[in-house]
N, CA, C and O atoms as a MOPAC input file, in Angstrom:
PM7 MOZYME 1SCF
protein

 N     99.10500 1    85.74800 1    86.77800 1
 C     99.89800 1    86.48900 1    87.73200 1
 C    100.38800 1    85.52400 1    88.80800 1
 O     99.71600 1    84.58900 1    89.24400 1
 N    101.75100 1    85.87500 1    89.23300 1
 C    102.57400 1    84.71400 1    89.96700 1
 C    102.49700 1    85.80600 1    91.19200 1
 O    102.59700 1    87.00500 1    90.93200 1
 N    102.32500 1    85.36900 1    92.46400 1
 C    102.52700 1    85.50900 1    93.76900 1
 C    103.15800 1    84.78300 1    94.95400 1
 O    102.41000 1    83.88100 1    95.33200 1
 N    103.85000 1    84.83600 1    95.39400 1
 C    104.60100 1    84.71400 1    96.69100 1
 C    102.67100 1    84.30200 1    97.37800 1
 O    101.53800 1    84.64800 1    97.04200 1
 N    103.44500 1    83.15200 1    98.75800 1
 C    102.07000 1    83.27100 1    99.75400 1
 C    101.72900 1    84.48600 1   100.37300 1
 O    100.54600 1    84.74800 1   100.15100 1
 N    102.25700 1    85.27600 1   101.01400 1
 C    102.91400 1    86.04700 1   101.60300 1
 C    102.23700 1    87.51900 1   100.94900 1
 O    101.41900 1    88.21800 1   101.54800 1
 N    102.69300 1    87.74800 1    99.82100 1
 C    102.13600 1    88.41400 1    98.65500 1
 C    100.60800 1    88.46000 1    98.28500 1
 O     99.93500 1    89.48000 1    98.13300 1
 N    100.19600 1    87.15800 1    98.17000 1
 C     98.58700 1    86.77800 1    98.15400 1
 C     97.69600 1    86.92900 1    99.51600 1
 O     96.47800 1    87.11100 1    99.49000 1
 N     98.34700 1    86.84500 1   100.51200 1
 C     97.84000 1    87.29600 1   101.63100 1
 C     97.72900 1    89.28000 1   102.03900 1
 O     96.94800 1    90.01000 1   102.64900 1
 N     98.84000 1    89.41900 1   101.37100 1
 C     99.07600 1    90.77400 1   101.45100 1
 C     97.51600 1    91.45800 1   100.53500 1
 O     96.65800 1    92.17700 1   101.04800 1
 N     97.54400 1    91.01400 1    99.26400 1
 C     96.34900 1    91.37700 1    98.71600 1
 C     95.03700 1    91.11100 1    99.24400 1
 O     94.11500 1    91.92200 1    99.34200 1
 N     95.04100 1    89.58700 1    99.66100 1
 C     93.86100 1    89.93500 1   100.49400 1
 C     93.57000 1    90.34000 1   102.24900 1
 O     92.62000 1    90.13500 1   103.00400 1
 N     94.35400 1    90.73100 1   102.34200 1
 C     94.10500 1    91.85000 1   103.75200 1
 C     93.77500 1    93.22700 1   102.52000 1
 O     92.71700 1    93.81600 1   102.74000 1
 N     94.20000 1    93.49100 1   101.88500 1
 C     93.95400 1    94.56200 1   101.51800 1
 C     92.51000 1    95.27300 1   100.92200 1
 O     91.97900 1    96.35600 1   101.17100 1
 N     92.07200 1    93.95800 1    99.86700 1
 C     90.96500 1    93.78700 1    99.73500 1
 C     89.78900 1    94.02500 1   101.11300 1
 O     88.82300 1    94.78900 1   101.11900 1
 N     90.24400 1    93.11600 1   102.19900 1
 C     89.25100 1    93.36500 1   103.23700 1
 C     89.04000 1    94.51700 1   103.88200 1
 O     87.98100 1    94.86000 1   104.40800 1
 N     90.32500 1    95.28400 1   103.83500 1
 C     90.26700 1    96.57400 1   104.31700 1
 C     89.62300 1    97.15200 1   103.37000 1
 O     88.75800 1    97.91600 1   103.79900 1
 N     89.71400 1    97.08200 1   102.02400 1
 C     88.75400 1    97.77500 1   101.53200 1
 C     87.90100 1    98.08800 1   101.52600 1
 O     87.68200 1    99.27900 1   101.30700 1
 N     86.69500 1    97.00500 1   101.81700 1
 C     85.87300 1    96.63100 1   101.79700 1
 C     85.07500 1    97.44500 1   103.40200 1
 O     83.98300 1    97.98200 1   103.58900 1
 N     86.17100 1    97.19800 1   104.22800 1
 C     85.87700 1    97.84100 1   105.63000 1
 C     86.08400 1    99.81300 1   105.44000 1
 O     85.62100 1   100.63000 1   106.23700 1
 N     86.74000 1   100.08300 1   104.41100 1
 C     86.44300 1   101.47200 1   104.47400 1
 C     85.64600 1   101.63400 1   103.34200 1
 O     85.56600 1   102.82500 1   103.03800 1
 N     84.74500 1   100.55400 1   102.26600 1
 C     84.00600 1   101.37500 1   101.89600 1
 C     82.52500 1   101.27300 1   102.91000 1
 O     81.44000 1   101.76700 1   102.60700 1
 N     82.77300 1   100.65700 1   103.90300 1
 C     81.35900 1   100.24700 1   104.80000 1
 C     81.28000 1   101.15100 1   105.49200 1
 O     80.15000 1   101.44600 1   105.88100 1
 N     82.70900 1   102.16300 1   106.04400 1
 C     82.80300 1   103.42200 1   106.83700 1
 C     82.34600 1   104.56500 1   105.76300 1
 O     81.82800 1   105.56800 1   106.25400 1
 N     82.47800 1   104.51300 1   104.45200 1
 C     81.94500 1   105.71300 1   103.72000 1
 C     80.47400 1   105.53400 1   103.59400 1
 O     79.86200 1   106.59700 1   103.69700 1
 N     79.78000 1   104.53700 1   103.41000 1
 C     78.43500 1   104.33600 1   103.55500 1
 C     77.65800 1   104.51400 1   104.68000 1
 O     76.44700 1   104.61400 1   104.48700 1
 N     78.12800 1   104.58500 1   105.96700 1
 C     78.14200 1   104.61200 1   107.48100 1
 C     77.70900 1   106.20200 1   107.28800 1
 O     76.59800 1   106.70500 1   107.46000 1
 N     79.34900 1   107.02700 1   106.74400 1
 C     78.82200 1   108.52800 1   106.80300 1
 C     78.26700 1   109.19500 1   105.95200 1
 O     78.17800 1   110.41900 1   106.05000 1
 N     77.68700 1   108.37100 1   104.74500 1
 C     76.73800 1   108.81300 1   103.78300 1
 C     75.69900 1   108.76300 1   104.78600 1
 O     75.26500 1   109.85100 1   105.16500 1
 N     75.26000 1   107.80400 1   105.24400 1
 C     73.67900 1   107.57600 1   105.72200 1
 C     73.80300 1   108.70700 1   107.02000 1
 O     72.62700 1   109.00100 1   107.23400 1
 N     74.62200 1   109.44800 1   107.94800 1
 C     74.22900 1   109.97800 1   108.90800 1
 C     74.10500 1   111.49900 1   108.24200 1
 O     73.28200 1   112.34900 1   108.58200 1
 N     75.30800 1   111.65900 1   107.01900 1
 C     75.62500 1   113.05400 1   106.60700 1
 C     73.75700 1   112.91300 1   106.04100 1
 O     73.21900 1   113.95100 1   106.42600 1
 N     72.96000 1   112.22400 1   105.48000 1
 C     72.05200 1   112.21900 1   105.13900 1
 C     70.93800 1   112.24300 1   106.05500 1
 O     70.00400 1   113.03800 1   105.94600 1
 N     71.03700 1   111.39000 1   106.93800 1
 C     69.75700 1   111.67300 1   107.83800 1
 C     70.06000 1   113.14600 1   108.85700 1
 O     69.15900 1   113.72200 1   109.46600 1
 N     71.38100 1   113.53200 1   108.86800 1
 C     71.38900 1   115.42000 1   109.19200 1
 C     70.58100 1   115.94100 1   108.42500 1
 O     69.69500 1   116.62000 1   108.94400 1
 N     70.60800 1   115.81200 1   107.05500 1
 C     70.44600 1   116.59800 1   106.13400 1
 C     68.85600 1   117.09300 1   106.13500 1
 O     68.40300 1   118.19600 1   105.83200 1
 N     68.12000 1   115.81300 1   106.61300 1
 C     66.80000 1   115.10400 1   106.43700 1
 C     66.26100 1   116.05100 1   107.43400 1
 O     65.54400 1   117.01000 1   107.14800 1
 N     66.65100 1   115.72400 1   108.63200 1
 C     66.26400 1   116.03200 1   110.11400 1
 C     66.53600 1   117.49000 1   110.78200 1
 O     66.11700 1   117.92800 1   111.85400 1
 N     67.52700 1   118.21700 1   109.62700 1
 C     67.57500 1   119.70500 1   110.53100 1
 C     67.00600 1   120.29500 1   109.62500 1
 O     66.85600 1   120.15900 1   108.41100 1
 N     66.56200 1   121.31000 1   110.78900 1
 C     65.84400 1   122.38300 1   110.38100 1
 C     66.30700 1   123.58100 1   109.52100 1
 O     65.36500 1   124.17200 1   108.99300 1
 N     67.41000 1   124.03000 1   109.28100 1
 C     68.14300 1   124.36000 1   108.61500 1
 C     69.72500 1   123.74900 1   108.17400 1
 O     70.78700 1   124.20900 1   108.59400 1
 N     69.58400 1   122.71200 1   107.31600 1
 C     70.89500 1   122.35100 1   107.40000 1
 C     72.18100 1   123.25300 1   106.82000 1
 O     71.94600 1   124.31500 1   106.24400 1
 N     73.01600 1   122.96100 1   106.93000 1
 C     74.45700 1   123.48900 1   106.57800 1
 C     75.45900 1   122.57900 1   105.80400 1
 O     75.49800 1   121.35300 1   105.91200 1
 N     76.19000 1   123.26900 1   105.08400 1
 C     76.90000 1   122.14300 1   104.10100 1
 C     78.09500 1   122.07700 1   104.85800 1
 O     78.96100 1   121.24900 1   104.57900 1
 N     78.22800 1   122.96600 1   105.89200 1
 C     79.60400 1   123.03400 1   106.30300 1
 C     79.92100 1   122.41100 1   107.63900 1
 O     80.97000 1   122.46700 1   108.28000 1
 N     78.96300 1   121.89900 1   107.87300 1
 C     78.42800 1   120.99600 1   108.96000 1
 C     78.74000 1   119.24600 1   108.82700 1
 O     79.18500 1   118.38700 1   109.58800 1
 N     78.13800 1   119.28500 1   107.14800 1
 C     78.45800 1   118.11400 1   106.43300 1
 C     79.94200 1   117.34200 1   106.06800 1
 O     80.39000 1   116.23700 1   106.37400 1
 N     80.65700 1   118.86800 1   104.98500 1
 C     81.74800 1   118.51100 1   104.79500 1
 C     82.60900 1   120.07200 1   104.88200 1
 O     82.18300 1   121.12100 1   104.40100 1
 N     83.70600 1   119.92500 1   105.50700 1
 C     84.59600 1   120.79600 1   105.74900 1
 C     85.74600 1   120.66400 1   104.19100 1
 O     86.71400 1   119.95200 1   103.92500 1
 N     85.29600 1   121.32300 1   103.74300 1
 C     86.55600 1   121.62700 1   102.50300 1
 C     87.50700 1   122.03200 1   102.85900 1
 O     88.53600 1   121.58800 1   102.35000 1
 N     87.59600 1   123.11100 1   103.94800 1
 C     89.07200 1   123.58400 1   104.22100 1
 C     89.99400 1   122.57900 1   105.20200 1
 O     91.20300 1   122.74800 1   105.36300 1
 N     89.31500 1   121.64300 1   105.74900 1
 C     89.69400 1   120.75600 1   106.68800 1
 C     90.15900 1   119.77500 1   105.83400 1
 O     91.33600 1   119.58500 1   106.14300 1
 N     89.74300 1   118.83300 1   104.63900 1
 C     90.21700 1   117.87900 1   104.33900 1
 C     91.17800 1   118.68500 1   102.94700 1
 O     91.84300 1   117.86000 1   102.32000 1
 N     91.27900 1   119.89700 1   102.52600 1
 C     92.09900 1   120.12800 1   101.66900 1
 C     93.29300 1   120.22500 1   102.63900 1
 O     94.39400 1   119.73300 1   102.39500 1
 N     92.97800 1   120.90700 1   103.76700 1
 C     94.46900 1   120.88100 1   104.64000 1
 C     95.32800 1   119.62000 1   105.26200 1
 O     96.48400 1   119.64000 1   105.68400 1
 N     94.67200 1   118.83700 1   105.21100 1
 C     95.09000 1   117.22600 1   105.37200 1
 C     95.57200 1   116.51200 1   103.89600 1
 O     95.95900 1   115.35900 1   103.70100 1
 N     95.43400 1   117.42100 1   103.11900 1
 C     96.02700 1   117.01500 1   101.94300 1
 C     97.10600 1   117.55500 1   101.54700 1
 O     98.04900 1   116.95600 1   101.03100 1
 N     97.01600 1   118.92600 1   101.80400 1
 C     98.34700 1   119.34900 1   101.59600 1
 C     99.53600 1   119.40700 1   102.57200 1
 O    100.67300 1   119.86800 1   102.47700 1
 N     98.85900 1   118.77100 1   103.54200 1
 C     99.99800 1   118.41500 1   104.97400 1
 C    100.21100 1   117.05600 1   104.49600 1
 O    101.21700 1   116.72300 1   105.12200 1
 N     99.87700 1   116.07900 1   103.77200 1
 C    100.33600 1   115.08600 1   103.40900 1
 C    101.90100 1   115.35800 1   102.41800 1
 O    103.08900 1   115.04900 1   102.50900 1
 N    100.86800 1   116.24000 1   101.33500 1
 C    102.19800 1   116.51000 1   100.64900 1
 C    103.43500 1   117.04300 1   100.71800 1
 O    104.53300 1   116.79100 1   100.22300 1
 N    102.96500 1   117.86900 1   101.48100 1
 C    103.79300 1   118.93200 1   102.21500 1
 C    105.11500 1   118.34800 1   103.32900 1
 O    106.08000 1   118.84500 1   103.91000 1
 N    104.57400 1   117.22300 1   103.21800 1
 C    105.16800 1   116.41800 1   104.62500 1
 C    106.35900 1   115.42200 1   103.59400 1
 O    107.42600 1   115.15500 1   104.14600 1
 N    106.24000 1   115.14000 1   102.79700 1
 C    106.57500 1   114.66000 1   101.54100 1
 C    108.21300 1   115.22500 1   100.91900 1
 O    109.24400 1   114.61500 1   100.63500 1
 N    107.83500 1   116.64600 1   100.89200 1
 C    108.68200 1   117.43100 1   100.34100 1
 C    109.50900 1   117.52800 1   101.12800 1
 O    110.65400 1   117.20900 1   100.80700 1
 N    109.20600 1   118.04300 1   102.54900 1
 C    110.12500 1   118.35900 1   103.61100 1
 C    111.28600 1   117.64300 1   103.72800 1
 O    112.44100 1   118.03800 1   103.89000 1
 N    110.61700 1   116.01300 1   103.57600 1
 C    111.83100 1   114.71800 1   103.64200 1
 C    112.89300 1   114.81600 1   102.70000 1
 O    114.05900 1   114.65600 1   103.06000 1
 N    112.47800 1   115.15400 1   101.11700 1
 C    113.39300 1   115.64700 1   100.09900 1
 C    114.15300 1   116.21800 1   100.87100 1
 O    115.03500 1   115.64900 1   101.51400 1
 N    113.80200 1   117.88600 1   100.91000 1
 C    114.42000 1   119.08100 1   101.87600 1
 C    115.50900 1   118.35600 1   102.73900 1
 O    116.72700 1   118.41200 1   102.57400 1
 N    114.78100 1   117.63300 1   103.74000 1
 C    116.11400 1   117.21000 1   104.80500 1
 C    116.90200 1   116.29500 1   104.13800 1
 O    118.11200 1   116.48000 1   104.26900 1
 N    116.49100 1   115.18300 1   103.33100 1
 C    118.06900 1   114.68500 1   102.58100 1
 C    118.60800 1   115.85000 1   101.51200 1
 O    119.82200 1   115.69700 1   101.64500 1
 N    118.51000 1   116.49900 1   100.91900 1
 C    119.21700 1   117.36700 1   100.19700 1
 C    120.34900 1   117.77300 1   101.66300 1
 O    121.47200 1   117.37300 1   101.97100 1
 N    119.64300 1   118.48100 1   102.12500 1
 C    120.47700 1   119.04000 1   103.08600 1
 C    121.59300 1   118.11900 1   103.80400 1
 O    122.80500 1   118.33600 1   103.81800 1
 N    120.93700 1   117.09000 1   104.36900 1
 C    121.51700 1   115.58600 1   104.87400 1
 C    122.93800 1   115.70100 1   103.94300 1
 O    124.04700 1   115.65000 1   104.47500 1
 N    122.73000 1   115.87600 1   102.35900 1
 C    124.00400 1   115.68100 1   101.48600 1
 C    124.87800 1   116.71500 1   101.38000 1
 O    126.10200 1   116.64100 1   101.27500 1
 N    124.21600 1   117.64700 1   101.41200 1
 C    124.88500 1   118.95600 1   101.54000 1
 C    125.85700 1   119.21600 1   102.43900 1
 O    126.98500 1   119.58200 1   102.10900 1
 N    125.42600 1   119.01700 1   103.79200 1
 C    126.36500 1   119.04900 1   105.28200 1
 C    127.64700 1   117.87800 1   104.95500 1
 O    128.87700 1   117.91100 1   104.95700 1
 N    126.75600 1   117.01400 1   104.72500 1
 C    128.28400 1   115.51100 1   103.92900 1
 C    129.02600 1   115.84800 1   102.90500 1
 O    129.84800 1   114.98900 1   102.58900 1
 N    129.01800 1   116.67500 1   102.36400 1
 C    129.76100 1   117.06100 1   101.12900 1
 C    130.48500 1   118.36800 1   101.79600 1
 O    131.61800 1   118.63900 1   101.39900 1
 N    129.87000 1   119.19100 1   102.79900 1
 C    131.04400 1   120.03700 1   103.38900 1
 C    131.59900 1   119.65400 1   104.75100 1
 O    132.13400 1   120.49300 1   105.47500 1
 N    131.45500 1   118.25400 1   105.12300 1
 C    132.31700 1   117.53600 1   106.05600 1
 C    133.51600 1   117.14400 1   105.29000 1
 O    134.70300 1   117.29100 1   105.58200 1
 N    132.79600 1   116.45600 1   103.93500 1
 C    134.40400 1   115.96300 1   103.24900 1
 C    135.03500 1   117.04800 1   102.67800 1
 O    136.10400 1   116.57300 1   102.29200 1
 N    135.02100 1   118.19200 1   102.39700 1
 C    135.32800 1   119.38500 1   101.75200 1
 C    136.52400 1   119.39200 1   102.84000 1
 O    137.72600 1   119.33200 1   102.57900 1
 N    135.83500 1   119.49300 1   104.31500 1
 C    136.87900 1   119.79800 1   105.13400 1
 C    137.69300 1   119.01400 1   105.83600 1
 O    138.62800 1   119.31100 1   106.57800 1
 N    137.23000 1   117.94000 1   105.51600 1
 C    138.57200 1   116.72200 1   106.27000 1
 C    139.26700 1   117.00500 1   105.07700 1
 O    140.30000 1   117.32200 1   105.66700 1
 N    139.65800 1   117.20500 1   103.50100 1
 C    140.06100 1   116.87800 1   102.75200 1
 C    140.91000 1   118.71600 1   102.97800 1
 O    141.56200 1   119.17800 1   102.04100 1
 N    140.82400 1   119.11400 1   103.63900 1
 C    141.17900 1   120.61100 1   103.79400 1
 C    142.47200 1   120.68700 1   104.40000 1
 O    143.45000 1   121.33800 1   104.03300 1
 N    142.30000 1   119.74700 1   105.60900 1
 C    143.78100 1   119.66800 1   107.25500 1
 C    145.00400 1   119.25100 1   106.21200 1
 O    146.14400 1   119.06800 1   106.63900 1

């Protein structure tokens, strides 16, 4: 595999970040765990919010589409600007 410097640097920042968010998922393994350990009644919903990170998912996507949405439209309005200069 041929890389640019530039390119090879790009991969390894990326790598390091990796590396730095899998040290943040291990971070909240060990606390979601010592909750788990230490209360007296634990809760799963305490742990992990399903409705919270499904909604950050579909606001990702969601956010996605919209952009479609506004260039469609973006072309739409341009196609009845020239409709109507082409009208006078």
């Amino acid at each position: 595999m041929n890389c640019y410097l530039w390119e090879l640097e790009a991969i390894l920042e990326g790598l390091s970040l990796k590396s730095v968010d899998d040290r943040e998922k291990l971070v909240e393994l060990a606390f979601n765990l010592r909750y788990v350990m230490n209360a007296k009644k634990p809760k799963v919903s305490k742990v992990f919010k399903k409705d919270k990170e499904e909604n950050r998912i579909k606001k990702a996507f969601r956010n996605i589409k919209e952009k479609a949405y506004d260039r469609e439209r973006v072309d739409r309005i341009r196609e009845s600007l020239e409709y109507f200069k082409k009208r006078r």
